[in-house]
C-alpha positions in Angstrom: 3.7 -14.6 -53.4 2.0 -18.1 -53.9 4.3 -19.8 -55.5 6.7 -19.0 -52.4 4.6 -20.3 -49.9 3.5 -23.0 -52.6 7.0 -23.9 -52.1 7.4 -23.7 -48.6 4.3 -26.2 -48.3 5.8 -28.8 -50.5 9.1 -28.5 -48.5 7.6 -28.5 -45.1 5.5 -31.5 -46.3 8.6 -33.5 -47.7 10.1 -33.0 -44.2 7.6 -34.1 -42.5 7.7 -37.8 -40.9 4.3 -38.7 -39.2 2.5 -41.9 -38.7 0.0 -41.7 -41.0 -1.6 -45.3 -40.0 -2.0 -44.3 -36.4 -5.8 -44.8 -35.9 -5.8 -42.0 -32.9 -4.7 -39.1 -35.3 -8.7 -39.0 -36.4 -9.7 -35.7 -37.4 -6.5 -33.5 -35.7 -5.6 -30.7 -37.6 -2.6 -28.9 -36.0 -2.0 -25.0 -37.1 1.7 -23.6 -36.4 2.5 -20.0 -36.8 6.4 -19.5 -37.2 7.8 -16.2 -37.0 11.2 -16.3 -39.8 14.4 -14.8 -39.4 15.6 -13.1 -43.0 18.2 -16.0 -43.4 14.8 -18.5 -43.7 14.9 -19.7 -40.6 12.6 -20.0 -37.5 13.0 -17.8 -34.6 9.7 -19.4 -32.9 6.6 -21.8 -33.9 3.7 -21.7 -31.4 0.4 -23.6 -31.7 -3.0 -22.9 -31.7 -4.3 -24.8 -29.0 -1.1 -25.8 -27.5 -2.2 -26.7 -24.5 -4.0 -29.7 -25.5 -0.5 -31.1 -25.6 -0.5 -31.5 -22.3 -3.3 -33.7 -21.9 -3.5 -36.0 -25.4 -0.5 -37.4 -26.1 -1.8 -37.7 -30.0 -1.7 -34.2 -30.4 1.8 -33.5 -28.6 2.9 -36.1 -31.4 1.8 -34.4 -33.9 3.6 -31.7 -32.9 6.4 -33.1 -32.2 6.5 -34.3 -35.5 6.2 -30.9 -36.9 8.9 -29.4 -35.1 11.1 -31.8 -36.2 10.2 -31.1 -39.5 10.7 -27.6 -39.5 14.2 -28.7 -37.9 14.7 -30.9 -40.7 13.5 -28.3 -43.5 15.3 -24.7 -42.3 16.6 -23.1 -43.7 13.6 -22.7 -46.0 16.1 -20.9 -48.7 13.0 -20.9 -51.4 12.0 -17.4 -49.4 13.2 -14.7 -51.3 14.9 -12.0 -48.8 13.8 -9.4 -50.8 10.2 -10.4 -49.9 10.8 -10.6 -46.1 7.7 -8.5 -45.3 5.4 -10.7 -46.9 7.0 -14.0 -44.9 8.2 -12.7 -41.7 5.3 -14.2 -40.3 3.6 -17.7 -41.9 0.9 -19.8 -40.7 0.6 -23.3 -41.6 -2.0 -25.9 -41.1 -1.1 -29.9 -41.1 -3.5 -32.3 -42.1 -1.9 -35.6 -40.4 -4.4 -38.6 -41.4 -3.9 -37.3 -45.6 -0.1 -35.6 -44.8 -1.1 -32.5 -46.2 0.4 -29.1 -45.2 -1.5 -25.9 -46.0 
């Protein structure tokens, strides 16, 4: 439902630590896909664009950052288990230069 993911957003944003005056984060927008165990936690994040990583050290940042917010956050116990289906699989897209998580 939205106000699920609604809340899942506003947690995942909360956890999330990230240089926000760096002038190199420009116009990166980094979208995760996490696959969820029932228990609310992550059995895998992957990237779009991971790869990039490996050559722009602003971008591995960011994602750095973002696994170690989903570290920080899990388990996201806001997910009803009962509503598994609709969450086993979540993608989420982080703004870093506002801090916004969609």
């Amino acid at each position: 439902t939205v106000s699920v993911v609604d809340a899942l957003r506003v947690a995942m944003t909360r956890c999330w630590v990230i240089d926000t005056s760096r002038p190199d984060l420009n116009d990166i927008r980094a979208v995760a896909h996490l696959k969820m165990r029932p228990n609310g936690t992550v059995m895998d994040v992957w990237f779009d664009g991971a790869a990039r990583a490996e050559t722009d050290a602003t971008f591995a940042y960011v994602l750095d950052t973002i696994r170690a917010a989903i570290h920080t956050c899990e388990p996201f116990s806001m997910l009803p288990r009962s509503e598994y289906s609709k969450w086993e699989s979540i993608q989420l897209t982080f703004y870093p230069t506002s801090r916004r998580v969609m």
